[in-house]
Every structure is written in structure tokens, then in C-alpha cells.
PQR file of N, CA, C, O and H, with PARSE charges and radii, in Angstrom:
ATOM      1  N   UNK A   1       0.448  -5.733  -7.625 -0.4000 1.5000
ATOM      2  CA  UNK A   1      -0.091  -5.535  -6.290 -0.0000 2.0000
ATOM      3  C   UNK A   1       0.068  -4.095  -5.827  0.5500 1.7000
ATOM      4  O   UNK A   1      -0.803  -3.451  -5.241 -0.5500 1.4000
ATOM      5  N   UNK A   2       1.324  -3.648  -6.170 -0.4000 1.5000
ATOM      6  CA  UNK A   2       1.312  -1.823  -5.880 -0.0000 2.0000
ATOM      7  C   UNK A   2       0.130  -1.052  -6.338  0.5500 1.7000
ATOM      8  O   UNK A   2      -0.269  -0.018  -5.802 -0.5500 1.4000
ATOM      9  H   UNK A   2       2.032  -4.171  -6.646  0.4000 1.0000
ATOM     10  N   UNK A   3      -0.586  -1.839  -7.735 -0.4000 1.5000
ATOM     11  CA  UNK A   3      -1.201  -0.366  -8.501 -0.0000 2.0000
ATOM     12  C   UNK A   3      -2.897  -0.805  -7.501  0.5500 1.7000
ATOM     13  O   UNK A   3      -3.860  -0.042  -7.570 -0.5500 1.4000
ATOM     14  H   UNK A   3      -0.261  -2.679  -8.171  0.4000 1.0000
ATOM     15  N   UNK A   4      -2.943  -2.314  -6.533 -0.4000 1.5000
ATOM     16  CA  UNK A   4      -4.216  -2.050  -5.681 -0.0000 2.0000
ATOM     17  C   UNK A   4      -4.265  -1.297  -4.737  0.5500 1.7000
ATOM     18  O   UNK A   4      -5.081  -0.445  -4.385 -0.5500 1.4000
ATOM     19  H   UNK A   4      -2.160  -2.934  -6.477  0.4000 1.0000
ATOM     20  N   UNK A   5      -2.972  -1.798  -4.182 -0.4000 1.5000
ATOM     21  CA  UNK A   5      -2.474  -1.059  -2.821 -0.0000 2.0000
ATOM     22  C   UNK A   5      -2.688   0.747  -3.124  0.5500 1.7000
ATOM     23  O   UNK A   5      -3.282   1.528  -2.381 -0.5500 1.4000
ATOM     24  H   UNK A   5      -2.308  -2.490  -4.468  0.4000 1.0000
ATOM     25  N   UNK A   6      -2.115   1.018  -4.225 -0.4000 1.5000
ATOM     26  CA  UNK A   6      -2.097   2.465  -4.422 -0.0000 2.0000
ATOM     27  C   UNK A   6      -3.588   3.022  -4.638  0.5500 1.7000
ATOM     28  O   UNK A   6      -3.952   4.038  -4.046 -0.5500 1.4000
ATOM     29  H   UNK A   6      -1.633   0.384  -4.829  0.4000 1.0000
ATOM     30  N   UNK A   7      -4.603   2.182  -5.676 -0.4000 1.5000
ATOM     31  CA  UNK A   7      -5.791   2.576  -5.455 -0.0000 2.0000
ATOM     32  C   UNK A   7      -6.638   2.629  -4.406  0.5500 1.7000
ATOM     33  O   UNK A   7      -7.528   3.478  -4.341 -0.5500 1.4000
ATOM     34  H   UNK A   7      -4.307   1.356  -6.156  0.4000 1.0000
ATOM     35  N   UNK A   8      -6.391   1.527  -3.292 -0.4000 1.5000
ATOM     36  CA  UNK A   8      -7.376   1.553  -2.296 -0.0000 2.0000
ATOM     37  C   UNK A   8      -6.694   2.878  -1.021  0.5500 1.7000
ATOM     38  O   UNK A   8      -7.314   3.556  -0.201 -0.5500 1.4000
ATOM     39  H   UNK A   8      -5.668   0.838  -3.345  0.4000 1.0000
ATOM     40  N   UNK A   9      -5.197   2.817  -1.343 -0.4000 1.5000
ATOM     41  CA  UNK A   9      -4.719   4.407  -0.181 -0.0000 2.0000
ATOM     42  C   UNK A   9      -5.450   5.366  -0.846  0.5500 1.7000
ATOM     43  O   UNK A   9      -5.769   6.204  -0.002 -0.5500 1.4000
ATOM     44  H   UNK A   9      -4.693   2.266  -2.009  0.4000 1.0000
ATOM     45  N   UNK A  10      -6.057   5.797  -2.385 -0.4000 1.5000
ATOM     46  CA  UNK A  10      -6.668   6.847  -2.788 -0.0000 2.0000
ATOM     47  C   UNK A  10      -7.765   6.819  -2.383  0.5500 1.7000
ATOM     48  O   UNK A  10      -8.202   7.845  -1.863 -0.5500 1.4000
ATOM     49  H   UNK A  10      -5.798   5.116  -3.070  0.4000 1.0000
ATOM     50  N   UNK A  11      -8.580   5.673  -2.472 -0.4000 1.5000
ATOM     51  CA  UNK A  11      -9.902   5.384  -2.352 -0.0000 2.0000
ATOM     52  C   UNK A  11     -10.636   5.407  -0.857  0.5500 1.7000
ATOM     53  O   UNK A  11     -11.693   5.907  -0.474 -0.5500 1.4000
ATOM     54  H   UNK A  11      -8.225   4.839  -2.895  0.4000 1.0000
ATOM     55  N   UNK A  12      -9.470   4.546  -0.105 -0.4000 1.5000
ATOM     56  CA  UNK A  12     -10.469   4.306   0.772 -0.0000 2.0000
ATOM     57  C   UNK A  12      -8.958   4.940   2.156  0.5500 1.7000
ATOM     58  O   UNK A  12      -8.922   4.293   3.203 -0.5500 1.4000
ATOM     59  H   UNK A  12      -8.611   4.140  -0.416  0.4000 1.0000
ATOM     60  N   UNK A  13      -8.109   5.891   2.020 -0.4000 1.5000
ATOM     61  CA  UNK A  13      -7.275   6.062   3.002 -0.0000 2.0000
ATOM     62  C   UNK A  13      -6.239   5.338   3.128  0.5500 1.7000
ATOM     63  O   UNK A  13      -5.174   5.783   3.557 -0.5500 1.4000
ATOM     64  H   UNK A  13      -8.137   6.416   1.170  0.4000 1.0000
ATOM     65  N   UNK A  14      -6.498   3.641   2.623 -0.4000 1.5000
ATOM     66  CA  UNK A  14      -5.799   2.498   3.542 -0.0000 2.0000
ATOM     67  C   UNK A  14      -4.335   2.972   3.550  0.5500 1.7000
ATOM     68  O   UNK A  14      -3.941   3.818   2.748 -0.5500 1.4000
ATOM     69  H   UNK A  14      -7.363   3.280   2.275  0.4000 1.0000
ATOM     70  N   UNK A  15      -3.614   2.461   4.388 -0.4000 1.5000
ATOM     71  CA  UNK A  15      -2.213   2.549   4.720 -0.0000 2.0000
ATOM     72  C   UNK A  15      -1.506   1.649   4.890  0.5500 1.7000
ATOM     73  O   UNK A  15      -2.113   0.745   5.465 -0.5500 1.4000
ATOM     74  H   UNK A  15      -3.934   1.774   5.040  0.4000 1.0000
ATOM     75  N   UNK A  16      -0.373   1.384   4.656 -0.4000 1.5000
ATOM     76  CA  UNK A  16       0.877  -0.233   4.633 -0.0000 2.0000
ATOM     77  C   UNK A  16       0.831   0.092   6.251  0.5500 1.7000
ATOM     78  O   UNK A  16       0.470   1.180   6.702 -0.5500 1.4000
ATOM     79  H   UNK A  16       0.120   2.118   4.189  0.4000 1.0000
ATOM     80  N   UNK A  17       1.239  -0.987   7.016 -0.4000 1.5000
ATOM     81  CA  UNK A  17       1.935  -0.551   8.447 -0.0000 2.0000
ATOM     82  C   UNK A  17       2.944  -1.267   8.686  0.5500 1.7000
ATOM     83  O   UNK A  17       2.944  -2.483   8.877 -0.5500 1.4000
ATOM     84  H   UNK A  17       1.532  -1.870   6.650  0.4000 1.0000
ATOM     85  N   UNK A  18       4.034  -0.396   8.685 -0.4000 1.5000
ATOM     86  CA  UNK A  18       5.435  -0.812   8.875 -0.0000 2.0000
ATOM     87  C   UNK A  18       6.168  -0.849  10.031  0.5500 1.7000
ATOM     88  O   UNK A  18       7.371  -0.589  10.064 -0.5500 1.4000
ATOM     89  H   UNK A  18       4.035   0.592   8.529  0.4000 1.0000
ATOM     90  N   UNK A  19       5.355  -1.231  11.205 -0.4000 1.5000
ATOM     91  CA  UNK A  19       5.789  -1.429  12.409 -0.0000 2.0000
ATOM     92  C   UNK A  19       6.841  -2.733  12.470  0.5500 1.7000
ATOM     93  O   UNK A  19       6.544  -3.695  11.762 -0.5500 1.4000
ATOM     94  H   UNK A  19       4.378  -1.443  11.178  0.4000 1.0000
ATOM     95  N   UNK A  20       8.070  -2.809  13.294 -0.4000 1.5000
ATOM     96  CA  UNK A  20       8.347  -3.624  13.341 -0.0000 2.0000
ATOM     97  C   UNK A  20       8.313  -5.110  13.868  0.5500 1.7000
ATOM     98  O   UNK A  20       8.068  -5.381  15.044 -0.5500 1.4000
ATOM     99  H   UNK A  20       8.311  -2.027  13.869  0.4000 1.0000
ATOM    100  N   UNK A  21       8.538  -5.899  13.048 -0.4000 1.5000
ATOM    101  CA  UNK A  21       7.417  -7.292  13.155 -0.0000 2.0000
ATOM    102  C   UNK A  21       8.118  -8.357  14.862  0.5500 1.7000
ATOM    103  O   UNK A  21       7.647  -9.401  15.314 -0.5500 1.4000
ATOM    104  H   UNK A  21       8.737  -5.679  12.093  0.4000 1.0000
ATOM    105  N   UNK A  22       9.254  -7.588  15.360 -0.4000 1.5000
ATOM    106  CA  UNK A  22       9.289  -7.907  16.966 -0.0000 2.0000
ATOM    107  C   UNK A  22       8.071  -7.361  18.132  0.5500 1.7000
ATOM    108  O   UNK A  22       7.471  -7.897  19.064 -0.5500 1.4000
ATOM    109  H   UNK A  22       9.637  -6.740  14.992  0.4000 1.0000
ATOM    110  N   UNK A  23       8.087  -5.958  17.488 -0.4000 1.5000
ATOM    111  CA  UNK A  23       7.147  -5.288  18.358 -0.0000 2.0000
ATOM    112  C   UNK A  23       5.781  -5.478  18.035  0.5500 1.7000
ATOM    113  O   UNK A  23       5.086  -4.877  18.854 -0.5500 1.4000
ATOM    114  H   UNK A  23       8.574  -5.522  16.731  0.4000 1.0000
ATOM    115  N   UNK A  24       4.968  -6.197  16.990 -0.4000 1.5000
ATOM    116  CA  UNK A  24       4.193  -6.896  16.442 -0.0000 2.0000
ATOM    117  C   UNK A  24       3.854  -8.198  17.501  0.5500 1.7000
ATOM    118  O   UNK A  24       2.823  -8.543  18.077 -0.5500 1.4000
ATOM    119  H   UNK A  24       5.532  -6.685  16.325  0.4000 1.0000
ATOM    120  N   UNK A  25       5.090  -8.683  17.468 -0.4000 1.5000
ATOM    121  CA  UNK A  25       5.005 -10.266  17.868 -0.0000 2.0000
ATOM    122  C   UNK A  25       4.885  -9.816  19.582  0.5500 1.7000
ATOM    123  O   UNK A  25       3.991 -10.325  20.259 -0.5500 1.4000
ATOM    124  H   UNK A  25       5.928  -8.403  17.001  0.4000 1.0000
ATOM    125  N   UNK A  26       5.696  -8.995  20.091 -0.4000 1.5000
ATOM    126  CA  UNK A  26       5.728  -8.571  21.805 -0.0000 2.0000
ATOM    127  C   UNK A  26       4.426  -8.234  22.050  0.5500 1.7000
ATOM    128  O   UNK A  26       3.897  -8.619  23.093 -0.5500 1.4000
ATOM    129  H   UNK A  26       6.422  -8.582  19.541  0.4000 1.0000
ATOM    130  N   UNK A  27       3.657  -7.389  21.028 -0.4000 1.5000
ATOM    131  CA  UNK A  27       2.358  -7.197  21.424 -0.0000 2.0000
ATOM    132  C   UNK A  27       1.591  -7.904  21.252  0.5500 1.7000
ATOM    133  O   UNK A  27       0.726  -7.821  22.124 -0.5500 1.4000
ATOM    134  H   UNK A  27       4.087  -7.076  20.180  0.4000 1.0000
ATOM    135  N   UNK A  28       1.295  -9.052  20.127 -0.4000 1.5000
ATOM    136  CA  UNK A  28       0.219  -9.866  19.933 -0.0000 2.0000
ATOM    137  C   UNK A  28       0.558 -10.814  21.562  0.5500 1.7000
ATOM    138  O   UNK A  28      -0.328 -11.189  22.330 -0.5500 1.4000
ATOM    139  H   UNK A  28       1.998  -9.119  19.419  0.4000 1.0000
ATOM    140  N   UNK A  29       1.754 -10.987  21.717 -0.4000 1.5000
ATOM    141  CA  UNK A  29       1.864 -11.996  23.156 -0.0000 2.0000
ATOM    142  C   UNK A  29       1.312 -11.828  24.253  0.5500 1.7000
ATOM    143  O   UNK A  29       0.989 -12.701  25.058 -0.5500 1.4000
ATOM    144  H   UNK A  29       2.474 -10.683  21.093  0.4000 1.0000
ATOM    145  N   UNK A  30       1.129 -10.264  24.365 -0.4000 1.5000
ATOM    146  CA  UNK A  30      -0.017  -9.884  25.129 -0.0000 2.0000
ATOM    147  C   UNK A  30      -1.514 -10.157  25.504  0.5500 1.7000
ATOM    148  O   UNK A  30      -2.133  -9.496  26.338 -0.5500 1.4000
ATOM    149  H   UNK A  30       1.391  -9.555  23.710  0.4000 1.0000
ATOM    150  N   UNK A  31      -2.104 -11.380  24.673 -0.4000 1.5000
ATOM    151  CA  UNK A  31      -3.199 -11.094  24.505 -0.0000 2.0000
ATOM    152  C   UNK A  31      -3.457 -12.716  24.669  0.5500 1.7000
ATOM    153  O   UNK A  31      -2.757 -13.632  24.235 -0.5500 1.4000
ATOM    154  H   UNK A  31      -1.601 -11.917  23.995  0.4000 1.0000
ATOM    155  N   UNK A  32      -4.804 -12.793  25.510 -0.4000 1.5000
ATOM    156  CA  UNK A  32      -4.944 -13.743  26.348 -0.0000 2.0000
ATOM    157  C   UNK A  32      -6.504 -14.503  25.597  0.5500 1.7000
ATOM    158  O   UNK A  32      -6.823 -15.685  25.470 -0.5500 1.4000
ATOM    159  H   UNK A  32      -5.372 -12.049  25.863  0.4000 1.0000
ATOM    160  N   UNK A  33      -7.248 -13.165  25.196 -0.4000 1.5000
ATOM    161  CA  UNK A  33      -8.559 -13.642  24.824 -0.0000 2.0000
ATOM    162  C   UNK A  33      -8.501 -14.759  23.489  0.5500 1.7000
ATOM    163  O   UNK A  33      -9.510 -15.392  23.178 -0.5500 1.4000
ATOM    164  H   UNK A  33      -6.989 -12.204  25.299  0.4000 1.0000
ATOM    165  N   UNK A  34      -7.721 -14.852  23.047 -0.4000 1.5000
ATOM    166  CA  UNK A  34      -7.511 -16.150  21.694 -0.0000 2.0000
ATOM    167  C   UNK A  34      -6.079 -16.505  21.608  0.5500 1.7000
ATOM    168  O   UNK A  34      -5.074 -15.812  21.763 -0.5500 1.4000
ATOM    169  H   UNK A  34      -6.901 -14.338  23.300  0.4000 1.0000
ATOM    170  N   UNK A  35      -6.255 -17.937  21.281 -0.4000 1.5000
ATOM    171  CA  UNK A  35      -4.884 -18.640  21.071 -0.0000 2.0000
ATOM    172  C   UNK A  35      -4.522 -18.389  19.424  0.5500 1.7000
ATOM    173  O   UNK A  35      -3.417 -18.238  18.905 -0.5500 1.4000
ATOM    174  H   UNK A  35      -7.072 -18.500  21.155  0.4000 1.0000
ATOM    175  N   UNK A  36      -5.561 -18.400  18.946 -0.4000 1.5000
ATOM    176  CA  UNK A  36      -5.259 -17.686  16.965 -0.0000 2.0000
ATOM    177  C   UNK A  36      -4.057 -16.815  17.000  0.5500 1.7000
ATOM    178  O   UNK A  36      -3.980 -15.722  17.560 -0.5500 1.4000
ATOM    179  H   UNK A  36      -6.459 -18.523  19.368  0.4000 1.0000
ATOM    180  N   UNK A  37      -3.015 -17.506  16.253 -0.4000 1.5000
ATOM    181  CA  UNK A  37      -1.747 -16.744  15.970 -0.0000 2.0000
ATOM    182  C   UNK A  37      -1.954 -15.408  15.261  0.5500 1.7000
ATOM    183  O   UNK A  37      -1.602 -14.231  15.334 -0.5500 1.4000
ATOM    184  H   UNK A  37      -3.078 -18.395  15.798  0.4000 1.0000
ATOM    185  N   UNK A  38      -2.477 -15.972  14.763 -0.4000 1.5000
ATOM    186  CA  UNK A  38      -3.329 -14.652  13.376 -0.0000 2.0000
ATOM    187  C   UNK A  38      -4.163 -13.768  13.489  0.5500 1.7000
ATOM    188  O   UNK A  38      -4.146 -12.683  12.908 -0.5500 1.4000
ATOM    189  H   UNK A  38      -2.763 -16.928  14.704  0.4000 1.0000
ATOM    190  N   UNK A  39      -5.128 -14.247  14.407 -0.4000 1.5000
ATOM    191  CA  UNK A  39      -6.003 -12.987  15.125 -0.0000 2.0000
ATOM    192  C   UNK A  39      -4.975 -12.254  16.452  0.5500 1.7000
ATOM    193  O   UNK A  39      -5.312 -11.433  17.304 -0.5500 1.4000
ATOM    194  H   UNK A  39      -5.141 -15.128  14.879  0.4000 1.0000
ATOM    195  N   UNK A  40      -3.798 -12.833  16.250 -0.4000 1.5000
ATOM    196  CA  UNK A  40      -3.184 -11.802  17.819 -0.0000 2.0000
ATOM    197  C   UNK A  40      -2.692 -10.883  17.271  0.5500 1.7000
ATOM    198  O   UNK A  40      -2.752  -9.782  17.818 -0.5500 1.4000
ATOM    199  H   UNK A  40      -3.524 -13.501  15.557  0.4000 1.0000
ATOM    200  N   UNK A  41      -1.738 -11.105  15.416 -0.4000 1.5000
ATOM    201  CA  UNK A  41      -0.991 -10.639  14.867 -0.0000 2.0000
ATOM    202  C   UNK A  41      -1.524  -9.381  14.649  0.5500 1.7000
ATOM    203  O   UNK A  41      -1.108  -8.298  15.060 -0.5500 1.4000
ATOM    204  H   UNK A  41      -1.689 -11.999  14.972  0.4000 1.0000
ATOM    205  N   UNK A  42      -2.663  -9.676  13.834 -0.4000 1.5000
ATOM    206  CA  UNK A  42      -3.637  -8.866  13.486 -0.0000 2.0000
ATOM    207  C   UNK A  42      -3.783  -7.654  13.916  0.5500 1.7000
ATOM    208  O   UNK A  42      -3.449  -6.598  13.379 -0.5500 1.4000
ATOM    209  H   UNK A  42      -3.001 -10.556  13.499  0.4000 1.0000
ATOM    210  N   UNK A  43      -4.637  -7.977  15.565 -0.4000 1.5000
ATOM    211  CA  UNK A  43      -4.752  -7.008  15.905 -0.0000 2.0000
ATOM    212  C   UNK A  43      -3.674  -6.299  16.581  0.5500 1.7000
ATOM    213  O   UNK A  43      -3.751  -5.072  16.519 -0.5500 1.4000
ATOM    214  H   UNK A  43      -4.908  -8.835  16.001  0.4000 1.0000
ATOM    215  N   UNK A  44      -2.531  -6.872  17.313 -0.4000 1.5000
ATOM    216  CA  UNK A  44      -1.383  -6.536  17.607 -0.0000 2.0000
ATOM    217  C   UNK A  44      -0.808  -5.535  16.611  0.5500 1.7000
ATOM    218  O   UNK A  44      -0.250  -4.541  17.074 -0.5500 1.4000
ATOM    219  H   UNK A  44      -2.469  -7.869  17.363  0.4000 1.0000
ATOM    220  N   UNK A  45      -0.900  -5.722  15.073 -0.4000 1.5000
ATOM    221  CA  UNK A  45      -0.549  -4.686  14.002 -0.0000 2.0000
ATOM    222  C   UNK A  45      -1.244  -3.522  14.645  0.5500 1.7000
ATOM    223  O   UNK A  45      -0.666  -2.544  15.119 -0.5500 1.4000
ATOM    224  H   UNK A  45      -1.354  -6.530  14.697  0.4000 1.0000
ATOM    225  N   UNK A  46      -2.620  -3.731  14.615 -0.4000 1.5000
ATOM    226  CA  UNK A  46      -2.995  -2.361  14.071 -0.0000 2.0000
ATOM    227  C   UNK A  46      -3.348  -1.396  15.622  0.5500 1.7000
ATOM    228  O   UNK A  46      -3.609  -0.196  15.702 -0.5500 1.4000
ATOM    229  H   UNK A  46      -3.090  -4.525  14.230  0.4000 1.0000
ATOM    230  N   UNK A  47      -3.230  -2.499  16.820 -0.4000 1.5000
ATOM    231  CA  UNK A  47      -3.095  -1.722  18.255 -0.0000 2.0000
ATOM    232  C   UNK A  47      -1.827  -0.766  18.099  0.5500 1.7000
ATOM    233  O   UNK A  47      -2.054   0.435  18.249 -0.5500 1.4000
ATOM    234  H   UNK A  47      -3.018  -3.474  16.755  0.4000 1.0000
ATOM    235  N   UNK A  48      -0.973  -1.020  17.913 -0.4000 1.5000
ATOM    236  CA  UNK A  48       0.373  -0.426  18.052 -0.0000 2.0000
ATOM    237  C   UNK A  48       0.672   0.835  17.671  0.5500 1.7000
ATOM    238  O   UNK A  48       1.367   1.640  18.292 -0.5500 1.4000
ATOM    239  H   UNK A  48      -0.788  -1.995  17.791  0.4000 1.0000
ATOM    240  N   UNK A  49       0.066   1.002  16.516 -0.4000 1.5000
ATOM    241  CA  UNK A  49      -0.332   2.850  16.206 -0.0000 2.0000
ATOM    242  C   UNK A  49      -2.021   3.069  16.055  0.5500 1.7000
ATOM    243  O   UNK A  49      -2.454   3.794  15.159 -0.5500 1.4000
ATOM    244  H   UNK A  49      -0.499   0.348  16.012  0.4000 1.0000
ATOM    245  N   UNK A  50      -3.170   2.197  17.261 -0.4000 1.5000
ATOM    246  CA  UNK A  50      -4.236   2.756  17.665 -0.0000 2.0000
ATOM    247  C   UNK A  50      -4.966   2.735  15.919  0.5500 1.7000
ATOM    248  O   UNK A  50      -5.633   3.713  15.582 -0.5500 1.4000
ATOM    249  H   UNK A  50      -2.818   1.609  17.989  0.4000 1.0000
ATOM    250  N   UNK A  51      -4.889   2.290  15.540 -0.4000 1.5000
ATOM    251  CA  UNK A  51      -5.133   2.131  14.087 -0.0000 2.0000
ATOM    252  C   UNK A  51      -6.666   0.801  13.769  0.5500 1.7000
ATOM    253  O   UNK A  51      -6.695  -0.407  14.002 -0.5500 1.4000
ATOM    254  H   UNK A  51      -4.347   1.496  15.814  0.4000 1.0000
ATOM    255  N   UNK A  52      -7.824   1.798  13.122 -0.4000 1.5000
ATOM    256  CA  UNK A  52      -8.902   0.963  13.102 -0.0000 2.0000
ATOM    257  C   UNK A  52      -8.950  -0.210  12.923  0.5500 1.7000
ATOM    258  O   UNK A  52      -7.778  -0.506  13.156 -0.5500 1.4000
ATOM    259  H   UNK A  52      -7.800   2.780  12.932  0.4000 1.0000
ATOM    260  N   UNK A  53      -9.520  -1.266  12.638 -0.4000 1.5000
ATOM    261  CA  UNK A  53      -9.211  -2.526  12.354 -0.0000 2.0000
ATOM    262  C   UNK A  53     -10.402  -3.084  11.359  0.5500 1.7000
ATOM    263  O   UNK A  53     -11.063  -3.850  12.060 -0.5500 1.4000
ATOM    264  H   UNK A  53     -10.472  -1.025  12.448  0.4000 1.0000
ATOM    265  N   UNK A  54     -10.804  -3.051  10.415 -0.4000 1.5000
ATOM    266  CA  UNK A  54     -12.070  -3.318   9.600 -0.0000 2.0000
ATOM    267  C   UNK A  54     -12.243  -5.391   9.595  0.5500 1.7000
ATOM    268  O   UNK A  54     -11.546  -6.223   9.014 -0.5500 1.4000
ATOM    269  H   UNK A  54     -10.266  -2.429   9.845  0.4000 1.0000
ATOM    270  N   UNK A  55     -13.144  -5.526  10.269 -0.4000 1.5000
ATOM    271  CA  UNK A  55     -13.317  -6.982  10.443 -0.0000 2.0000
ATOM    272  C   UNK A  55     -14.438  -7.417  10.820  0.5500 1.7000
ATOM    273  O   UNK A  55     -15.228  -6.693  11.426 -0.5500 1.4000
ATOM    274  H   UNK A  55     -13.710  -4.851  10.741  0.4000 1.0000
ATOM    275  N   UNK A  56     -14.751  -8.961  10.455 -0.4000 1.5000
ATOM    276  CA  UNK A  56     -16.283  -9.471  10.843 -0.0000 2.0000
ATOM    277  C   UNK A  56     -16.156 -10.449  11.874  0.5500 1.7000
ATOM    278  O   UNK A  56     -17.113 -11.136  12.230 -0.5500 1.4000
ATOM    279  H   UNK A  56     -14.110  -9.549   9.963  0.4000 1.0000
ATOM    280  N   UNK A  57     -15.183 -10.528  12.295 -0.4000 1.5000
ATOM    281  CA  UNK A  57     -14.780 -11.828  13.572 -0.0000 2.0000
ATOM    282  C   UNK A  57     -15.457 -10.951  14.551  0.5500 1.7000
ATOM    283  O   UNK A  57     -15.466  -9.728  14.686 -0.5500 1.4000
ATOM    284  H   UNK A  57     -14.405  -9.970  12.005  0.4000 1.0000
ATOM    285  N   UNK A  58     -16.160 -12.158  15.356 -0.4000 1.5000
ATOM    286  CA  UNK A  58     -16.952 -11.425  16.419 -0.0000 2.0000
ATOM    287  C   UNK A  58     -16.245 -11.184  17.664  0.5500 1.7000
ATOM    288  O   UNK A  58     -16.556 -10.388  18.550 -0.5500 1.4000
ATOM    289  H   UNK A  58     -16.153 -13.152  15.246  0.4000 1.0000
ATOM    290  N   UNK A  59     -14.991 -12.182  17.602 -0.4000 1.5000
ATOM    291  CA  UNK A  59     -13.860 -12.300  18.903 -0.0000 2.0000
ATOM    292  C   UNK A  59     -13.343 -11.077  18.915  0.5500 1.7000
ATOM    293  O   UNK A  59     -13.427 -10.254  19.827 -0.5500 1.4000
ATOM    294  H   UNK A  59     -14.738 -12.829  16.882  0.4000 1.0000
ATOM    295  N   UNK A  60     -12.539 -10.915  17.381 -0.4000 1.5000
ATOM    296  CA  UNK A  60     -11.982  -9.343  17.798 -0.0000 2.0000
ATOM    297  C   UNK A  60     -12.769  -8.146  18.027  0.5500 1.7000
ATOM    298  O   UNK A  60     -12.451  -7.127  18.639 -0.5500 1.4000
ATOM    299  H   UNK A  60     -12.471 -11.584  16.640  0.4000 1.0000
ATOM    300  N   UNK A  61     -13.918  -8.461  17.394 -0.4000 1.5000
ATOM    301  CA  UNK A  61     -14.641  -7.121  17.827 -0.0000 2.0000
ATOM    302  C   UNK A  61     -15.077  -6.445  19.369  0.5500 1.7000
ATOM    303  O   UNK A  61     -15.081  -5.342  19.917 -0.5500 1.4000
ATOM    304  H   UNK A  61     -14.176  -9.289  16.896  0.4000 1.0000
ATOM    305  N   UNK A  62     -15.409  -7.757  19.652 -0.4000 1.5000
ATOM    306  CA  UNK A  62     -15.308  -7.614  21.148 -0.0000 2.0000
ATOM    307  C   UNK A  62     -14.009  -7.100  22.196  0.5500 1.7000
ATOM    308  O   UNK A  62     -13.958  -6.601  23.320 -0.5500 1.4000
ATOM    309  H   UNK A  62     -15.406  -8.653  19.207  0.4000 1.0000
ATOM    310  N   UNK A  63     -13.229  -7.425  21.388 -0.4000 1.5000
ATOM    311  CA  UNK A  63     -11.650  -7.155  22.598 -0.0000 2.0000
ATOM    312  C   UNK A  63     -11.005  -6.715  21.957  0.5500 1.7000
ATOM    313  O   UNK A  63      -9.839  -7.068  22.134 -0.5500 1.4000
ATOM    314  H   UNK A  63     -13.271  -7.830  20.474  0.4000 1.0000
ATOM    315  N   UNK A  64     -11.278  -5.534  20.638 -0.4000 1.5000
ATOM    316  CA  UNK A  64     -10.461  -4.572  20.181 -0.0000 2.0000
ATOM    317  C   UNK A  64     -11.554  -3.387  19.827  0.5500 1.7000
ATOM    318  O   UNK A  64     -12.420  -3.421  18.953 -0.5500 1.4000
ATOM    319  H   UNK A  64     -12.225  -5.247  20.494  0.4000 1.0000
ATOM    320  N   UNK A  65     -11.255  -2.316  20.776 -0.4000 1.5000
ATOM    321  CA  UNK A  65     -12.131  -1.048  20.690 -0.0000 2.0000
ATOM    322  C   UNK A  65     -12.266  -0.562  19.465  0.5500 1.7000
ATOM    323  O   UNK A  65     -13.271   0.053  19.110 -0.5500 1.4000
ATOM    324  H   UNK A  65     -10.551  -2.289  21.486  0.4000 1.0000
ATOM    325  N   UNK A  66     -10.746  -0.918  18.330 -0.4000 1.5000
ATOM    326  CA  UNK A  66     -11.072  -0.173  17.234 -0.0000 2.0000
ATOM    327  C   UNK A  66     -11.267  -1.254  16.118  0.5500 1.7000
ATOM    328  O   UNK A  66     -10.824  -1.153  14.974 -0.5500 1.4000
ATOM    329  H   UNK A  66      -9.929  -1.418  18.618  0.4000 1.0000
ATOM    330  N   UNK A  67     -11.883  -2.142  16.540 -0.4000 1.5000
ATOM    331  CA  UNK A  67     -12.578  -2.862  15.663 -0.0000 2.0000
ATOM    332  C   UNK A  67     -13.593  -2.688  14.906  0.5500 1.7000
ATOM    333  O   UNK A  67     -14.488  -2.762  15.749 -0.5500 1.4000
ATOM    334  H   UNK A  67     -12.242  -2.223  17.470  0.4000 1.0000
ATOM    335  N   UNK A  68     -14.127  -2.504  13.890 -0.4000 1.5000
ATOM    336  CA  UNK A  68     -15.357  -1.985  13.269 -0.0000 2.0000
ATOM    337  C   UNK A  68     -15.820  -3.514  12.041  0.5500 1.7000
ATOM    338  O   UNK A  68     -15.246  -4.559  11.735 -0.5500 1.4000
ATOM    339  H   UNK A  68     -13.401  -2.443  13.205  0.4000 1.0000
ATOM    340  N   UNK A  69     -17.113  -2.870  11.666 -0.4000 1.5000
ATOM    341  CA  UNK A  69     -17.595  -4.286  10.706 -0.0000 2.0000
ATOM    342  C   UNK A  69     -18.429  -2.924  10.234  0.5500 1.7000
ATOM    343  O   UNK A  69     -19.255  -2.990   9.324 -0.5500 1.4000
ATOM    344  H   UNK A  69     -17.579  -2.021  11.915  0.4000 1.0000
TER
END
């Protein structure tokens, strides 16, 4: 799994995000527009350092600015 992870940070930028998974969870709790544990997590990750979000859900796209498809 390292040698994908390592090709797609060459390839395509991507980055691990090692925020911590309290301040993860404090921020996804924030969020009112879906009860999806997983879509809060989600975007809760990648709000936290303003960090794009590459996705086809139409929910998050709507209620995360840096949502892209």
C-alpha cells in the first residue's frame, strides 16, 4: 500500500492527512447538512487544513466549497 500511496503523492500531489482524529471527530460534529458518519468524517478531514476534497456525492458538493468532481 506505501508503493500506491507513494505513486499517486508523485503523480497526482496526493497527501496522507494526519490531523488528529479528536479534532476530526469535533469537526465532523459540526455539521448539520447529513447524518452520514462518513460523509461528516470526510469532509471534516479535509476542512481542517482547507484541503480539496475530490468527490461525486452531490451532498458534499454542495456544502463543501472545496469539493470538486
Amino acid at each position: 500500500s506505501s508503493m500506491i500511496i507513494d505513486d499517486l503523492a508523485m503523480r497526482l500531489g496526493l497527501q496522507l492527512n494526519d490531523s488528529p482524529f479528536d479534532l476530526v471527530v469535533r469537526q465532523a460534529l459540526t455539521y448539520s447538512w447529513t447524518l452520514d458518519p462518513f460523509d461528516r468524517l470526510i469532509v471534516a478531514t479535509a476542512a481542517l487544513d482547507g484541503s480539496m476534497l475530490m468527490t461525486k456525492d452531490e451532498r458534499i458538493l454542495a456544502h463543501y466549497a472545496q469539493a470538486v468532481w
